[in-house]
OpenMM code with the backbone's topology and positions (N, CA, C; nanometers):
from openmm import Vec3, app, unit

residues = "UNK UNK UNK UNK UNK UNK UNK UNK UNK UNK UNK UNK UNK UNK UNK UNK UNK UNK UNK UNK UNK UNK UNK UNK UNK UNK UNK UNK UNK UNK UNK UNK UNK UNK UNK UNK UNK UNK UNK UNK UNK UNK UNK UNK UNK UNK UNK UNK UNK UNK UNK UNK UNK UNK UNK UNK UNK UNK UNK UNK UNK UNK UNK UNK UNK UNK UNK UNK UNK UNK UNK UNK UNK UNK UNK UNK UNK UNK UNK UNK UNK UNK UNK UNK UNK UNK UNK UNK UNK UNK UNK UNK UNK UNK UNK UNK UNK UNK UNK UNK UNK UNK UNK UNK UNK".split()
positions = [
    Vec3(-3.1708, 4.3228, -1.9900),
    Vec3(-3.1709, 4.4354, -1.8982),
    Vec3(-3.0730, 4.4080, -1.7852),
    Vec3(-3.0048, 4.4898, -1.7155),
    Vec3(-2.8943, 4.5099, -1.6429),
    Vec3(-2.9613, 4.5617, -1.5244),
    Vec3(-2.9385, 4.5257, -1.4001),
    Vec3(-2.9543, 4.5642, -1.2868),
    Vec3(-2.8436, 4.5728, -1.1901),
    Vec3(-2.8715, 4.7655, -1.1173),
    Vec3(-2.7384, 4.7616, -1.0537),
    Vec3(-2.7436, 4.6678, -0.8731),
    Vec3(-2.6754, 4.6424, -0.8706),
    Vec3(-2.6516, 4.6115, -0.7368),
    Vec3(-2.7018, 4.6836, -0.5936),
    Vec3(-2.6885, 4.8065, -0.6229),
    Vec3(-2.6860, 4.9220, -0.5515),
    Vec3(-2.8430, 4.9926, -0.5418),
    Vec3(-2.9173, 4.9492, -0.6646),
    Vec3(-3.0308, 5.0060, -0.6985),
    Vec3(-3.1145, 4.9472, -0.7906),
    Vec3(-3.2399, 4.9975, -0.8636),
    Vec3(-3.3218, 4.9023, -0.9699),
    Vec3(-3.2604, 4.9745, -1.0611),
    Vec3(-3.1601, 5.0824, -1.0859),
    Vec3(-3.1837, 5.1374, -1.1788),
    Vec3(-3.0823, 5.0846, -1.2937),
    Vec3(-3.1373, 5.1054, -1.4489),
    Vec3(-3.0457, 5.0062, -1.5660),
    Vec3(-2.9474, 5.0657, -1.5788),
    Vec3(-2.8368, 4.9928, -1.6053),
    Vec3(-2.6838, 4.9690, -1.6138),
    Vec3(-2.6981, 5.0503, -1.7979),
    Vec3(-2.6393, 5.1785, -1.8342),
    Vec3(-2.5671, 5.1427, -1.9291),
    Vec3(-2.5069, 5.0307, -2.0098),
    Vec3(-2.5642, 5.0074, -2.1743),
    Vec3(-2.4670, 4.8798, -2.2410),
    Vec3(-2.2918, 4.8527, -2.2270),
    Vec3(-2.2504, 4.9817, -2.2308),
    Vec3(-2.1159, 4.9728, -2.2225),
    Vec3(-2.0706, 4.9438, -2.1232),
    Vec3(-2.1043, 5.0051, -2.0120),
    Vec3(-2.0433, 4.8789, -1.8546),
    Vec3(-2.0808, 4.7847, -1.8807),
    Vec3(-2.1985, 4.7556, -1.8828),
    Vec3(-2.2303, 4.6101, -1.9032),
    Vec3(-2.1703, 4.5110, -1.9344),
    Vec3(-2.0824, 4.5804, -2.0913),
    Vec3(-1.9806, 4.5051, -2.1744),
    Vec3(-1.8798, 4.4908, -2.1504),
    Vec3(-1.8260, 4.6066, -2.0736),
    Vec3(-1.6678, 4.6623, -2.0914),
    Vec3(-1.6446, 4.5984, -1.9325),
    Vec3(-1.7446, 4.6312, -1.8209),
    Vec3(-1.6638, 4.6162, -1.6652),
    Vec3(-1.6371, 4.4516, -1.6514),
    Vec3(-1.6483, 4.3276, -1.7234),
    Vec3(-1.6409, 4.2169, -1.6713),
    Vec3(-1.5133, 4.1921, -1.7849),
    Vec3(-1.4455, 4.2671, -1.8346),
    Vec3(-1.3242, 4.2822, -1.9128),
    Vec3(-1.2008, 4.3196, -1.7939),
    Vec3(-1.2531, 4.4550, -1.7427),
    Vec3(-1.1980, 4.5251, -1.6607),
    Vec3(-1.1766, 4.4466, -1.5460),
    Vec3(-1.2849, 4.3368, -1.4907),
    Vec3(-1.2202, 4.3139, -1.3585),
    Vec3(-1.1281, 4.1615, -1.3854),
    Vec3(-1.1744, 4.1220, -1.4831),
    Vec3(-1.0478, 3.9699, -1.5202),
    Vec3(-0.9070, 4.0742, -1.5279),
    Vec3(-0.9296, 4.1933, -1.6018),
    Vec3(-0.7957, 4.2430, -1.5967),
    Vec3(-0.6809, 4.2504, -1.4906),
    Vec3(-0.8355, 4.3533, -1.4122),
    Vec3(-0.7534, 4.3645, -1.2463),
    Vec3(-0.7083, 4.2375, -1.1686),
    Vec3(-0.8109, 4.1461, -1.1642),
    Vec3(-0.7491, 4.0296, -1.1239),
    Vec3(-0.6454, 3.9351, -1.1529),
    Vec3(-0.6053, 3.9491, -1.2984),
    Vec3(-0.4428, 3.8953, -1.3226),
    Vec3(-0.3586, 3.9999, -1.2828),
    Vec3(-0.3627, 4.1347, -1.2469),
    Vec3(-0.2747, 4.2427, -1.1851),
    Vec3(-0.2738, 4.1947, -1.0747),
    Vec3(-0.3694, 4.1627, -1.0003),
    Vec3(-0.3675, 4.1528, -0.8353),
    Vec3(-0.2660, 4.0433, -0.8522),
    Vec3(-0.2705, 3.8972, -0.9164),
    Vec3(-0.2203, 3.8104, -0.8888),
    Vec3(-0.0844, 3.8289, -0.9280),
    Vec3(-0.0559, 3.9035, -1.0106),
    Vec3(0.0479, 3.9306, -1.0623),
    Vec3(0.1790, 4.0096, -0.9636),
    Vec3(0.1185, 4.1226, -0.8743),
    Vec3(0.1611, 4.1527, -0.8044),
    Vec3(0.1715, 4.1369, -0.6695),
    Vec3(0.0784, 4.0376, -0.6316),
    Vec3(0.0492, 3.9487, -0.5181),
    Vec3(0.1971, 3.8553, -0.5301),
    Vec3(0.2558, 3.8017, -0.6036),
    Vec3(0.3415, 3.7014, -0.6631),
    Vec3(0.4730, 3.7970, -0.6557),
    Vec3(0.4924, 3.9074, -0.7029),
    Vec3(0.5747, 3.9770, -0.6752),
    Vec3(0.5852, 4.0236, -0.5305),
    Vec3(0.4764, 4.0766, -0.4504),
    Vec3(0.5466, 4.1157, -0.3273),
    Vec3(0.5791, 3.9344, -0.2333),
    Vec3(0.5480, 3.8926, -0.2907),
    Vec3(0.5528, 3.7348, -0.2091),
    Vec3(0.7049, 3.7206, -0.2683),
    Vec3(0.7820, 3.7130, -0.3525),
    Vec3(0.8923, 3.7114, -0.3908),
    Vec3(0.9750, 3.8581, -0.3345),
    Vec3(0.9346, 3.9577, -0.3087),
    Vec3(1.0227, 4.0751, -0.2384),
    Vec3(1.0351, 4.0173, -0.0738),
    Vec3(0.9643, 3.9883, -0.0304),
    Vec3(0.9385, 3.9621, 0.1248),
    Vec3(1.0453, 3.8239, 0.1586),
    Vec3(1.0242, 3.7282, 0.0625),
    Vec3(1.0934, 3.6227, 0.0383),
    Vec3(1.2552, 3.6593, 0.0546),
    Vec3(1.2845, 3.7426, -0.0385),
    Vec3(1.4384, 3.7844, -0.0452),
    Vec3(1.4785, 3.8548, 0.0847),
    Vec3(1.4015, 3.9843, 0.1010),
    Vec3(1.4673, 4.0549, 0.2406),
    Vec3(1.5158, 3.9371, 0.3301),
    Vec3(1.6279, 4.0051, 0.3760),
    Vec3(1.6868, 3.9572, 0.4808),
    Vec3(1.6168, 3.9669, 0.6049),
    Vec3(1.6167, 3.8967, 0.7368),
    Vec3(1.5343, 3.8483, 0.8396),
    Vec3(1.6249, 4.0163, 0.9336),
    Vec3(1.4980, 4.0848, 0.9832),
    Vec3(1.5587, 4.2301, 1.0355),
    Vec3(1.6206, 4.1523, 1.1782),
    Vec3(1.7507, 4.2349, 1.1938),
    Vec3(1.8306, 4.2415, 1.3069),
    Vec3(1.8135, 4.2965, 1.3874),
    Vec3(1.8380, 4.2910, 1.5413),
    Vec3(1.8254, 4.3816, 1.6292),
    Vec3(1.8971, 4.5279, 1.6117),
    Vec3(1.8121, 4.6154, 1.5893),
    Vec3(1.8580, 4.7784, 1.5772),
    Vec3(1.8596, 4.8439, 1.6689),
    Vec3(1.9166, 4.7885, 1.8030),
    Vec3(1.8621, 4.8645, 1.9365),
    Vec3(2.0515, 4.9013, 1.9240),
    Vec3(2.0929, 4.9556, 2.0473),
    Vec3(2.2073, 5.0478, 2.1119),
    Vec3(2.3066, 4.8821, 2.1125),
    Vec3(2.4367, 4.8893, 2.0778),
    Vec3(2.5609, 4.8289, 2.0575),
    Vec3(2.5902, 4.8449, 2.2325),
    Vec3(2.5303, 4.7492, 2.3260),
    Vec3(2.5610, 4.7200, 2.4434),
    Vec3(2.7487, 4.7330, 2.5329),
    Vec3(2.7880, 4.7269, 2.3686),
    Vec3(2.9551, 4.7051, 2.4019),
    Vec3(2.9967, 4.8954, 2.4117),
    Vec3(2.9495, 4.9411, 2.2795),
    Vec3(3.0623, 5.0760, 2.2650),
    Vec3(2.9189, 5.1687, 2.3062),
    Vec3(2.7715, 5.1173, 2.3032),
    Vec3(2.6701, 5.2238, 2.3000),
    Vec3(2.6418, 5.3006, 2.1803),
    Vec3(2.7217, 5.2981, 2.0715),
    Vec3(2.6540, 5.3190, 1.9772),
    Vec3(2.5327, 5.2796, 1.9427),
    Vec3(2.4714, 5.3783, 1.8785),
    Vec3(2.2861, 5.3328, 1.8214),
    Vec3(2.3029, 5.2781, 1.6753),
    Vec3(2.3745, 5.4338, 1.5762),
    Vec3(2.3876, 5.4194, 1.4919),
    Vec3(2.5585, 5.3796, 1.3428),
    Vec3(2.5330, 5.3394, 1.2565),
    Vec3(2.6705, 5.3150, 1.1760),
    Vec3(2.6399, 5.3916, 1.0332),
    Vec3(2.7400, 5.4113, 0.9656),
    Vec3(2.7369, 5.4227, 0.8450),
    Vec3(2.6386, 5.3433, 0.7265),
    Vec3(2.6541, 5.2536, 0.7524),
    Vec3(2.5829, 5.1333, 0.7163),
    Vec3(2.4188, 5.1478, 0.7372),
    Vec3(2.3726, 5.1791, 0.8769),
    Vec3(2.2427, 5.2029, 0.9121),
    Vec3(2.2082, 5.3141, 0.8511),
    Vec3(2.2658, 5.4409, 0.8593),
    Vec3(2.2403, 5.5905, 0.8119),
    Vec3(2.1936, 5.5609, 0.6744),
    Vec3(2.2737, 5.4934, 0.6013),
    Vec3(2.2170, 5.5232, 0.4405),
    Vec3(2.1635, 5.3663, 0.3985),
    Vec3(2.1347, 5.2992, 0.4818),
    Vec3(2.0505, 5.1546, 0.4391),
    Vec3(1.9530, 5.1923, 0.3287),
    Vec3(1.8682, 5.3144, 0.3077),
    Vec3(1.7925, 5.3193, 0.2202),
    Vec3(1.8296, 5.3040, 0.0358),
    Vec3(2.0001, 5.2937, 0.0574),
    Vec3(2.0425, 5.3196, -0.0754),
    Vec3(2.1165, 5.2196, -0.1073),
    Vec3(2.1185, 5.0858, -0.0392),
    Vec3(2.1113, 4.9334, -0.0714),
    Vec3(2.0074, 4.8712, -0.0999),
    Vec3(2.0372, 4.7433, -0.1556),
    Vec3(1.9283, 4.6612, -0.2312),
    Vec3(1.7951, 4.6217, -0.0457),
    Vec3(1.8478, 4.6021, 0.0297),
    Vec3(1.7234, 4.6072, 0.1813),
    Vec3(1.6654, 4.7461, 0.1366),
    Vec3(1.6730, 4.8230, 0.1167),
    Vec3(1.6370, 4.9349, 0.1329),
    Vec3(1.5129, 4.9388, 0.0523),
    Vec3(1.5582, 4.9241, -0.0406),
    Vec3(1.5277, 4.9214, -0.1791),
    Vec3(1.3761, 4.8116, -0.2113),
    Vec3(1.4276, 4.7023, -0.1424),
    Vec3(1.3152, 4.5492, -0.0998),
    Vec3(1.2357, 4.5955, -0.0236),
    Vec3(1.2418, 4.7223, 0.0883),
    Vec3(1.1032, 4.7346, 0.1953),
    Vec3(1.0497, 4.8559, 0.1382),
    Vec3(1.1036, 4.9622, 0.0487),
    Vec3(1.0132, 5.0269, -0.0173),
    Vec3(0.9470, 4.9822, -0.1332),
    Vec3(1.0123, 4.8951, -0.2028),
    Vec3(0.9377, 4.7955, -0.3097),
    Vec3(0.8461, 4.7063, -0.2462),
    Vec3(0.8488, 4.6659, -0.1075),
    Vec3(0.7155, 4.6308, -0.0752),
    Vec3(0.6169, 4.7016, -0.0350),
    Vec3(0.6133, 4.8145, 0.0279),
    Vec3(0.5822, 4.8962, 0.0675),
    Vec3(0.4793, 4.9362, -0.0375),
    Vec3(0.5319, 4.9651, -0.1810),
    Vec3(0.4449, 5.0274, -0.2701),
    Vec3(0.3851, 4.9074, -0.3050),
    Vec3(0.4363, 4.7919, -0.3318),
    Vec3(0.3544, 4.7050, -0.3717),
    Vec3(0.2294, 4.6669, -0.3417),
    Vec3(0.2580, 4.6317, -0.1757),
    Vec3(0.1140, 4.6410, -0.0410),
    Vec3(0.0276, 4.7509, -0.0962),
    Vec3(0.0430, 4.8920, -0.0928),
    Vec3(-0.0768, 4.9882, -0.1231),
    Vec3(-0.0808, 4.9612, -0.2732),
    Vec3(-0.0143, 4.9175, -0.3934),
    Vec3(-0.0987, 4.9212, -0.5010),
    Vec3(-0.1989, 4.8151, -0.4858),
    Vec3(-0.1560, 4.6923, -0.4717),
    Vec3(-0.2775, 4.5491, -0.4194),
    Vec3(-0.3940, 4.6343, -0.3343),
    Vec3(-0.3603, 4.6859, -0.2834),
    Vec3(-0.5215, 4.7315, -0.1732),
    Vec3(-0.5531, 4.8124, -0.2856),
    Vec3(-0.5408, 4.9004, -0.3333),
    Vec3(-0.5976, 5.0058, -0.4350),
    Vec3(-0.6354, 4.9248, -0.5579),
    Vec3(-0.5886, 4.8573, -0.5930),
    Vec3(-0.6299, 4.7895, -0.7029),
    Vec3(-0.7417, 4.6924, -0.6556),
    Vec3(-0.7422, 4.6083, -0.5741),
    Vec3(-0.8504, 4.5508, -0.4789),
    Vec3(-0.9856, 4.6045, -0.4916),
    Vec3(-0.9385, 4.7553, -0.4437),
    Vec3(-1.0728, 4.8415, -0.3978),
    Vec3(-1.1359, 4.8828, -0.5326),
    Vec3(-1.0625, 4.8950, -0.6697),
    Vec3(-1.1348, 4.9072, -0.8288),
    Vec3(-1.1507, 4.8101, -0.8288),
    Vec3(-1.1407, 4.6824, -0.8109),
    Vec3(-1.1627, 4.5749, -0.8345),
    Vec3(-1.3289, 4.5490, -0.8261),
    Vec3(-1.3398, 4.5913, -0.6772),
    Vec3(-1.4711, 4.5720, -0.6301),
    Vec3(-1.5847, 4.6781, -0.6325),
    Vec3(-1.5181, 4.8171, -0.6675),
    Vec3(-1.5907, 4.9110, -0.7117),
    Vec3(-1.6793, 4.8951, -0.8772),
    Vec3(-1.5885, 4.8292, -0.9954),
    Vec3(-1.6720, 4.7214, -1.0712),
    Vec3(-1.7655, 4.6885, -1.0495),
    Vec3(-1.7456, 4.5649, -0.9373),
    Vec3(-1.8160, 4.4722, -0.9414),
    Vec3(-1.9445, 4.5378, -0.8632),
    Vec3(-1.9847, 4.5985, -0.8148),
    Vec3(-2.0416, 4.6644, -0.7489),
    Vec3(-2.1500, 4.7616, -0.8214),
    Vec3(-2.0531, 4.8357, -0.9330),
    Vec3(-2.1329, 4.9623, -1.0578),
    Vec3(-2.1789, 4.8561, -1.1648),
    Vec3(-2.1004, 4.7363, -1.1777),
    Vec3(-2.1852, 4.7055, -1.3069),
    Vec3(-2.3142, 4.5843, -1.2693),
    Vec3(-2.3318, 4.5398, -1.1374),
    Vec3(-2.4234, 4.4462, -1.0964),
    Vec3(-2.3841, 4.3353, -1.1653),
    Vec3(-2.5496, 4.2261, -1.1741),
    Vec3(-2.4928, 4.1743, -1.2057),
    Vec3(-2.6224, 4.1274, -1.3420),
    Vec3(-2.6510, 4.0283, -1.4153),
    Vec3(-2.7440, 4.0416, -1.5346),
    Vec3(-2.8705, 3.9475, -1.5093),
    Vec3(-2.9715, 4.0858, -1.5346),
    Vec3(-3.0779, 3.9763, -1.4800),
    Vec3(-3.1478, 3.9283, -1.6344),
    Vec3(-3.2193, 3.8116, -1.6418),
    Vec3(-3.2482, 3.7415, -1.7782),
    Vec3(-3.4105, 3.8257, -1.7896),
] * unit.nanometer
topology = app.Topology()
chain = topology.addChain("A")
for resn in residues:
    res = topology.addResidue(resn, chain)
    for name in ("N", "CA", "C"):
        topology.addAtom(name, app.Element.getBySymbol(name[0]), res)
């Protein structure tokens, strides 16, 4: 018999079976992409001061305007998504662990 976490009430066989599949899954994803944004963060370049060009007063360059369509660009929105898939995947992670309890003898 299966008991939920949440309540006395019995767990379905198939969670039972299937959610401790599901969360080894998620957890080589997490690590998987944990490892990847640790390698994106790694590469970016260390950010520069983006304030006003003290000499001519310029703010902005060519260069700054379309930064989004170089490989920096490219590295802080690839982390960017990376960070919210890890939390979202996190949060199924533990939503599992949570619906399928855990097994009482």
């Amino acid at each position: 018999m299966y008991i939920n976490l949440l309540g006395a009430e019995a767990i379905p066989e198939w969670i039972a079976v299937s959610f401790p599949i599901i969360r080894i899954v998620l957890a080589v994803i997490i690590v998987l992409m944990c490892l990847a944004l640790i390698v994106t963060v790694i590469i970016q370049p260390s950010a520069s001061g983006n304030g006003v060009n003290p000499i001519t007063g310029q703010s902005e360059t060519y260069y700054g305007k379309n930064k989004s369509y170089t490989l920096e660009g490219f590295l802080r929105k690839l982390t960017v998504i990376l960070a919210i898939a890890i939390a979202v995947t996190a949060v199924l992670f533990f939503i599992t662990l949570i619906i399928s309890g855990r097994q009482v003898a």
